[in-house]
NUMINU-471857 format. One record per residue (C-alpha): residue in three letters; x, y, z. Coordinates in steps of 0.5 Angstrom, whole numbers, plus 500, padded with zeros to 3 digits. Example, Ala and Ser with C-alpha at 12.3 -4.5 7.8 and 13.67 -1.06 7.14 Angstrom:
BEGIN
REC residuo   x   y   z
REC     Ala 525 491 516
REC     Ser 527 498 514
//
This chain:
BEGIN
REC residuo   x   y   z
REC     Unk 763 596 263
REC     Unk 759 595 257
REC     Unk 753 594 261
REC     Unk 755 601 264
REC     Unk 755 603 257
REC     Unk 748 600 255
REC     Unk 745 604 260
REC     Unk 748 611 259
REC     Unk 746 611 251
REC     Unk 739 609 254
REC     Unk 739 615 258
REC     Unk 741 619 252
REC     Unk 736 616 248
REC     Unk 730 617 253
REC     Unk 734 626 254
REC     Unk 732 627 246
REC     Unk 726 622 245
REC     Unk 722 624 251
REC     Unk 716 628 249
REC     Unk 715 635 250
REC     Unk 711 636 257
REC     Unk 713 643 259
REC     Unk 707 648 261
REC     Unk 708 654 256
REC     Unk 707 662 259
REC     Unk 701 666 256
REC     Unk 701 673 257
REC     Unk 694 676 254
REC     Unk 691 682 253
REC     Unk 684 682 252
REC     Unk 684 682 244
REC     Unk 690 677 244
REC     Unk 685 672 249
REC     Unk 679 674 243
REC     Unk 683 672 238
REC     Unk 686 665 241
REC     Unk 679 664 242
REC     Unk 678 665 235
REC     Unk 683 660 232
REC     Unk 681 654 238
REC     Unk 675 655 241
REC     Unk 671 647 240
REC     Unk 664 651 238
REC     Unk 668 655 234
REC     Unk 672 650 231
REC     Unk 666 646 230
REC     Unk 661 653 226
REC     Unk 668 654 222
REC     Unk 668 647 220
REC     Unk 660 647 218
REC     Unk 662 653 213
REC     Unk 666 647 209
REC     Unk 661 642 210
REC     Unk 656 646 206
REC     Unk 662 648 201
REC     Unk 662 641 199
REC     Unk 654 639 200
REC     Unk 654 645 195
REC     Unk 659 642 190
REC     Unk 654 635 191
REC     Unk 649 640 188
REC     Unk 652 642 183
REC     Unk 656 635 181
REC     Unk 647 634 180
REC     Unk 647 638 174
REC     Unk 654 636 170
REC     Unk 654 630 165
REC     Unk 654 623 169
REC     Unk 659 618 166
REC     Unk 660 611 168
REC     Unk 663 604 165
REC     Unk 662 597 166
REC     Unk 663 590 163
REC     Unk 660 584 165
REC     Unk 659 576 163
REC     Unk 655 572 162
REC     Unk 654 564 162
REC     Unk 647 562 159
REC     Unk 646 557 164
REC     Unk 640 554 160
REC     Unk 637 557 154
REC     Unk 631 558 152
REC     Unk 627 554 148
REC     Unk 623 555 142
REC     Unk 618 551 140
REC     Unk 615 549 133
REC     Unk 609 546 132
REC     Unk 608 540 128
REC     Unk 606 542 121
REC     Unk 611 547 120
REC     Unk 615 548 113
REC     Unk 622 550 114
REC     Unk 624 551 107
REC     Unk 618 551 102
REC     Unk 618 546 097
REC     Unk 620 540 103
REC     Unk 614 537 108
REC     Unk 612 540 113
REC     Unk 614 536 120
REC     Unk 610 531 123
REC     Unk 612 534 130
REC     Unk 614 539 134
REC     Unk 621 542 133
REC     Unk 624 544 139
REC     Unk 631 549 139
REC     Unk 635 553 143
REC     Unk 637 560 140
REC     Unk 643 563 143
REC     Unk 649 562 145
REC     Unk 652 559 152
REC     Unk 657 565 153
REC     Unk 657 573 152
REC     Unk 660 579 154
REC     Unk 659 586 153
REC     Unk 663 592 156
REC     Unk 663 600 154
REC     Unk 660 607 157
REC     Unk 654 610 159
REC     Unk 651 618 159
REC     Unk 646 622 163
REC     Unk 646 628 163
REC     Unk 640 633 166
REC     Unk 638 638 160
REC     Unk 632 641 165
REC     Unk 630 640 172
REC     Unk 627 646 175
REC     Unk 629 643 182
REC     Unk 636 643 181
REC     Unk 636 649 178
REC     Unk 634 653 184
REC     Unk 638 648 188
REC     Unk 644 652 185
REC     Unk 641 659 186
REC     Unk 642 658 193
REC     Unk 649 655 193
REC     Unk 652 661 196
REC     Unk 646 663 201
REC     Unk 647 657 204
REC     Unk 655 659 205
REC     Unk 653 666 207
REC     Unk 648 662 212
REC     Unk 653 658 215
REC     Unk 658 663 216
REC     Unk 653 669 219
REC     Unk 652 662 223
REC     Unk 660 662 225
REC     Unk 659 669 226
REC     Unk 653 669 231
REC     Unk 658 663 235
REC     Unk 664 667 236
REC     Unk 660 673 238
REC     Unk 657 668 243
REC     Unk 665 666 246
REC     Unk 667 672 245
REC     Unk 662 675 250
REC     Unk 663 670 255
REC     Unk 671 672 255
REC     Unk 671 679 256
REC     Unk 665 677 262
REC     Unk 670 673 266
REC     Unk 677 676 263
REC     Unk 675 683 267
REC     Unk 672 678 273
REC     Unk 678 675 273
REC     Unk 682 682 274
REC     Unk 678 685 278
REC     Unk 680 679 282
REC     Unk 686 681 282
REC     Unk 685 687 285
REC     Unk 680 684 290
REC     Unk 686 680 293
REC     Unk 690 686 293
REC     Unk 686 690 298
REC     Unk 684 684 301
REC     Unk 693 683 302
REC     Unk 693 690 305
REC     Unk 687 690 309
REC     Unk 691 683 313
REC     Unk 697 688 313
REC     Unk 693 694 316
REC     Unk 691 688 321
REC     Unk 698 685 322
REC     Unk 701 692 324
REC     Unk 695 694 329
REC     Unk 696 687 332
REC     Unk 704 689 333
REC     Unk 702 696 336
REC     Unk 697 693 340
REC     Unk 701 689 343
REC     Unk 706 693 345
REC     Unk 700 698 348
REC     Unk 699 690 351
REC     Unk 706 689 353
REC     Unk 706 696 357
REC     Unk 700 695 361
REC     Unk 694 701 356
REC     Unk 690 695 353
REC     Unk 687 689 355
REC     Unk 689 681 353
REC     Unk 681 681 349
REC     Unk 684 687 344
REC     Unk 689 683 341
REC     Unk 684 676 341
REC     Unk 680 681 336
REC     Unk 685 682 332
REC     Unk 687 675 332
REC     Unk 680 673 329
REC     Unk 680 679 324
REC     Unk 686 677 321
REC     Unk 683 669 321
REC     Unk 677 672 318
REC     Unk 680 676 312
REC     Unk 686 669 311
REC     Unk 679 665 310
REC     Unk 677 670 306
REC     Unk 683 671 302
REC     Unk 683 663 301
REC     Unk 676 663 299
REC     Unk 677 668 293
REC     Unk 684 665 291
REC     Unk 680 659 290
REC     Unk 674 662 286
REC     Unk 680 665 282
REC     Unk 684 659 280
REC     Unk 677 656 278
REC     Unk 676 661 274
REC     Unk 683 661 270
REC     Unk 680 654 269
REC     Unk 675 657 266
REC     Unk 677 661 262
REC     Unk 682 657 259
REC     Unk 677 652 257
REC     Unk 673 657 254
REC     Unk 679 660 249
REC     Unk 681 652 247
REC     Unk 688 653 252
REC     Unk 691 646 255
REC     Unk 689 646 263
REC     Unk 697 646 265
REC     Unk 699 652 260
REC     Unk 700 659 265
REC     Unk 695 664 263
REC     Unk 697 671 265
REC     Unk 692 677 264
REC     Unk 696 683 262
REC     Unk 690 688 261
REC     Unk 688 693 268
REC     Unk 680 696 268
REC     Unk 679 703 271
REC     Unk 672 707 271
REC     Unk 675 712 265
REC     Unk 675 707 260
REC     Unk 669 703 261
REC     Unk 665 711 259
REC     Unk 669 712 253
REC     Unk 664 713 247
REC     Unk 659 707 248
REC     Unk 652 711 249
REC     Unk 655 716 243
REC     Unk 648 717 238
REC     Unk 649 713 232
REC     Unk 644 710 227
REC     Unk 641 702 229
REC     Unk 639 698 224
REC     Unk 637 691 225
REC     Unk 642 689 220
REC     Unk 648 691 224
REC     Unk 645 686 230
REC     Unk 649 678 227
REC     Unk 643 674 229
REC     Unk 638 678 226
REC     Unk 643 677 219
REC     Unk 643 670 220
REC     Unk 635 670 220
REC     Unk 635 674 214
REC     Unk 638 669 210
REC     Unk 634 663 214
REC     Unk 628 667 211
REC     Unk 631 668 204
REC     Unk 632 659 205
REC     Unk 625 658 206
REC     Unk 623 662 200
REC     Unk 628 657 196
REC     Unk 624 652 199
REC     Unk 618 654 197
REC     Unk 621 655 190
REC     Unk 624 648 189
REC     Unk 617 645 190
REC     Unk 614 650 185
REC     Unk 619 647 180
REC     Unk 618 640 181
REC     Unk 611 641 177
REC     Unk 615 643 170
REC     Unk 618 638 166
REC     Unk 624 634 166
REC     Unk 627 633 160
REC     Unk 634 628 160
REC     Unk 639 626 156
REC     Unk 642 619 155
REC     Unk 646 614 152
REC     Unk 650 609 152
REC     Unk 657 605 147
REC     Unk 658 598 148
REC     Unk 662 592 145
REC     Unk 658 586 145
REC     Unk 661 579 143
REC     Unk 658 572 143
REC     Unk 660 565 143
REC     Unk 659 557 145
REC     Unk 666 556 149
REC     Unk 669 562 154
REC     Unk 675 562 152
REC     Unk 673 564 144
REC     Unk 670 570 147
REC     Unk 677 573 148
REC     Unk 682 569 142
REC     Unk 684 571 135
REC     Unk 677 569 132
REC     Unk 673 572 137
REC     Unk 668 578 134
REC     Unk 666 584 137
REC     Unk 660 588 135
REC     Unk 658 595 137
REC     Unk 651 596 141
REC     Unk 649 604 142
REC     Unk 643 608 143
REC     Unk 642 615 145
REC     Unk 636 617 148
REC     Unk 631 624 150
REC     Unk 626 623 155
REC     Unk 622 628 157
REC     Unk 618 627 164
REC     Unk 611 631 165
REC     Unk 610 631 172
REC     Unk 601 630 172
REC     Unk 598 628 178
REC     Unk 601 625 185
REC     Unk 596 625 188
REC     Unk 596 633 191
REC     Unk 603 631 194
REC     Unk 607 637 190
REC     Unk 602 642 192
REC     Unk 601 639 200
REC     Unk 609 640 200
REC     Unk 608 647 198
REC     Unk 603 649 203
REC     Unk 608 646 208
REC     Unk 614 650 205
REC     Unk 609 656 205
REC     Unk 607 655 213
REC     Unk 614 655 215
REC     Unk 616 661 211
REC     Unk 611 665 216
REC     Unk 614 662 222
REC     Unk 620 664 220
REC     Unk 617 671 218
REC     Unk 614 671 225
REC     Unk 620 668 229
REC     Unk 623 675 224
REC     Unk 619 681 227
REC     Unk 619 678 235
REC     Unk 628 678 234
REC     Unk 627 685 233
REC     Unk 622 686 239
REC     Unk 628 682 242
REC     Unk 633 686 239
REC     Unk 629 693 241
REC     Unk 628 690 249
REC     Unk 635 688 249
REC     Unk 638 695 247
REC     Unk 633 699 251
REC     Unk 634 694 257
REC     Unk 643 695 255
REC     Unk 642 703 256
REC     Unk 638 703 262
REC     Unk 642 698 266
REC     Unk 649 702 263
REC     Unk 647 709 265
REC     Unk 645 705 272
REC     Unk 651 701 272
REC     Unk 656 709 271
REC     Unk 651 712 276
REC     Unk 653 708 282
REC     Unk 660 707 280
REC     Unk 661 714 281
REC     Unk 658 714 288
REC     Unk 661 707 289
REC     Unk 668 711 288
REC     Unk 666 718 291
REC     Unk 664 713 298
REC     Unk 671 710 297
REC     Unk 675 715 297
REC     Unk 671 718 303
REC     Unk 673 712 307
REC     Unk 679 713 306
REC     Unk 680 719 309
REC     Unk 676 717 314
REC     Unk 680 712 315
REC     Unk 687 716 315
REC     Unk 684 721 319
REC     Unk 682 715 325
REC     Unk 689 712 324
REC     Unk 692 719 326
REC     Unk 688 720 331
REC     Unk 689 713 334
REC     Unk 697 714 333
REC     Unk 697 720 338
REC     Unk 692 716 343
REC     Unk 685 721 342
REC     Unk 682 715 338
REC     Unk 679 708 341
REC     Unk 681 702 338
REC     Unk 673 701 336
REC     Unk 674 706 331
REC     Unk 680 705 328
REC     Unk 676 697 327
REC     Unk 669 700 325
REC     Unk 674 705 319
REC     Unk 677 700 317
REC     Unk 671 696 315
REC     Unk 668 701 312
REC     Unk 673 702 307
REC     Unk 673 695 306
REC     Unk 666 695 305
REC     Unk 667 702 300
REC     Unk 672 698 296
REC     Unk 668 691 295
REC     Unk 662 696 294
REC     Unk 667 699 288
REC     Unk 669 694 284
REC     Unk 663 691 284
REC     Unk 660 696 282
REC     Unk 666 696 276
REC     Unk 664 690 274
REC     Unk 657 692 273
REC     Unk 659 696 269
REC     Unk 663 693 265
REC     Unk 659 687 263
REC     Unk 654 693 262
REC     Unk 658 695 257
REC     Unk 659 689 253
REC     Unk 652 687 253
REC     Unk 650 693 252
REC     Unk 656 693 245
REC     Unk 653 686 244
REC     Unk 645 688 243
REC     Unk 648 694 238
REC     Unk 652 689 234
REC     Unk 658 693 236
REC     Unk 661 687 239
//
C-alpha cells in the first residue's frame, strides 16, 4: 500500500515538474516573420551585440583619459644589508685619533613598510584626445553595420516567404489537376465498362495520375524543407509550427515601386556604413598626426613609511610612521623614432585612398544594381502579365474541351493535351509571380527602400 502510494506522488511529482516540451503554432504575416527575425536572428543578434562592444571599447577610451588611482603597501625584510666601509685613517669626531682600520658598518635596518596612494593623470595627449572625438562614429559605425545585416536577413526572408506561398498555390492546382484526373479516370472507365474506349485509356490516365503523385510528393517535400529554412533564418525552434498568413497576387507586386523619386547614394544603408569607415580612417590619419606633439602628465603619490629592527615593532604602540609624498609634471616631447611616426601616417594615408577607392566603386555598384533592378522588374511585370493572359486562355480552352468532350464531339487526346497546357500556363504564371516578386525587392533593396 504504501509502496502504492509512493509511486502515485511519483507520478504527480514528474505531471508538475516535467519540462514544457509542447511545439508552439506561429501564424506569420510577412512584416510579423520580419520582426521575429529582428529580435532572433543569430547574425542579427550578434551585429547588435557589436554595437554594445564597441560602447564599452568606448568607455576604455575614455577610462584613459580620467585620473588613475591606485593603493598599495608592501613589507619589506633586508635580509642583508648593505655595508659600508670606512678607510682606515678616518676621524669619526675631530679631536680623537683617527682609525687604524678599515670600519665596516650596515646602515639600515632589517624590517620596513610602507603603504599609501598613487595619482596619474593625463593633462594632454593628442591621441586620446582624438580617440574621444571618434567615440560616437564608432557607435554609428557599428550600428550602420547592424543596419547593413538585417537588411541582409531581411531580404532573404521575404525571398523564400513569398516561395513558400507560391508553394502553397502550387500544390493547390497541382491537387485539383489530380482531381481532374481522378474524374476522368471514373468517366473513363464507365465509357470502359460500356465497351466506347479501350482498356490503354484508363492505363494513360493511371500513369498521368502516378506522375502528378510523384510530383506532388516532390514539391511537399521542397516545401517543408523550406519551412525549415526559413525558421532557422528567423531564429524559431525547428519544431515550432510555422503558418504563412499572407496571399501574393500580381495587383500588389505593381504598387508604387518604379514611382519617380529623388536617389541619393545615402538613402543606400552599405553606402552610410562606407561613409563612416571613410570618416574612421581619417581618424586614423589624425592620431598619428598627434602622437608628434607633446605629452604632458601629471603624477603623484602619499606614502606612510615606518622602519625598525624586529617585525613586530613596525606595528606595536612604539612604531613610527613618517609621511613619504612627491608630486611630479612631466612633459614628454616625442623627437625622433626613427621615421616611425611619419611611416604609420603614410600607411594611414594609402588606406584612407583604398577606402576612397573602395567609396566610388560602391556607387558604381549601387548605380548597375538599380539600372539592373529596374530593367529586370519591368521584365519580370511584362511577362507576368502574358504569363496570366495565357493562363486564363488555357483555361477557357480547357473548359471548352471538356465540354465537348462531355457531349461525345471531343477525343480524350484533346481533353489530356488541354489539361496539360493549362497546367503548363499556370506553372509558366506563378513562376512568373515569383520573378517578380523578388524583382521587386531586390529592386526596393538596390533603392534603399528595403
Amino acid at each position: 500500500m504504501i509502496t502504492n502510494r509512493i509511486a502515485i506522488v511519483a507520478l504527480l511529482l514528474f505531471a508538475f515538474t516535467k519540462p514544457n516540451f509542447a511545439q508552439q503554432t506561429h501564424q506569420f504575416s510577412l512584416q510579423q516573420a520580419l520582426e521575429y527575425a529582428e529580435k532572433n536572428n543569430v547574425q542579427v543578434k550578434n551585429a547588435l551585440l557589436d554595437i554594445k562592444l564597441q560602447e564599452q571599447v568606448n568607455r576604455e577610451v575614455t577610462g584613459s583619459a580620467y585620473p588613475q588611482i591606485n593603493a598599495s603597501g608592501e613589507i619589506v625584510d633586508n635580509l642583508k644589508l648593505p655595508i659600508s666601509i670606512i678607510p682606515a685613517g678616518t676621524e669619526f669626531v675631530p679631536g680623537t685619533p683617527p682609525t687604524t682600520e678599515d670600519t665596516r658598518l650596515a646602515f639600515g635596518v632589517k624590517w620596513s613598510s610602507m603603504g599609501g596612494v598613487t595619482l596619474s593623470q593625463i593633462l594632454f595627449d593628442g591621441q586620446i584626445f582624438t580617440g574621444l572625438q571618434a567615440r560616437k562614429t564608432l557607435i554609428d559605425y557599428q550600428k550602420k553595420n547592424a543596419e547593413v545585416t538585417s537588411e541582409e536577413i531581411r531580404v532573404n526572408v521575404s525571398k523564400i516567404y513569398y516561395q513558400l506561398v507560391l508553394s502553397k498555390t502550387q500544390i493547390s492546382l497541382l491537387d485539383t489537376t489530380i482531381n481532374l484526373v481522378k474524374k476522368n479516370r471514373h468517366d473513363t472507365k464507365i465509357m470502359y465498362d460500356n465497351g466506347f474506349v479501350e482498356k490503354l485509356e484508363i492505363d494513360k490516365l493511371d500513369v498521368q495520375l502516378s506522375n502528378l503523385q510523384s510530383q506532388r510528393t516532390q514539391l511537399l517535400n521542397t516545401v517543408n524543407n523550406g519551412y525549415l529554412g526559413l525558421k532557422m533564418l528567423i531564429g524559431m525552434p525547428i519544431n515550432d509550427e510555422l503558418i504563412l498568413t499572407d496571399e501574393l497576387n500580381d495587383d500588389t507586386i505593381r504598387d508604387g515601386v518604379l514611382e519617380a523619386s529623388q536617389f541619393d547614394y545615402s538613402q543606400r544603408k552599405d553606402f552610410q556604413s562606407a561613409s563612416l569607415g571613410l570618416k574612421l580612417s581619417e581618424y586614423d590619419i589624425q592620431r598619428y598626426q598627434r602622437s608628434k606633439i607633446p605629452q604632458l602628465v601629471l603624477n603623484g603619490y602619499w606614502n606612510q613609511m615606518t622602519q625598525a629592527n624586529q617585525f613586530g615593532n613596525m606595528f606595536g604602540s612604539g612604531s613610527y610612521w613618517f609621511p613619504v609624498s612627491a608630486l611630479t609634471l612631466r612633459l614628454n616631447i616625442p623627437i625622433f623614432n626613427g621615421f616611425a611616426t611619419n611611416s604609420r601616417i603614410q600607411q594611414a594615408k594609402i588606406k584612407l585612398q583604398q577606402t576612397e577607392n573602395s567609396v566610388e566603386g560602391l556607387k558604381l555598384m549601387i548605380d548597375q544594381e538599380r539600372a539592373s533592378a529596374v530593367n529586370t522588374f519591368k521584365s519580370a511585370i511584362t511577362d507576368m502579365d502574358y504569363q496570366k493572359e495565357n493562363m486564363e486562355l488555357a483555361e477557357r480552352v480547357y473548359q471548352q474541351t471538356k465540354k465537348k468532350h462531355e457531349v461525345g464531339t471531343g477525343s480524350q487526346i484533346e481533353i489530356d493535351a488541354a489539361r496539360t497546357d493549362l497546367q503548363t500556363a499556370q506553372t509558366n504564371y506563378y513562376s512568373a509571380l515569383y520573378n517578380a516578386v523578388i524583382a521587386k525587392i531586390d529592386f526596393l533593396k538596390a533603392s534603399g527602400k528595403l
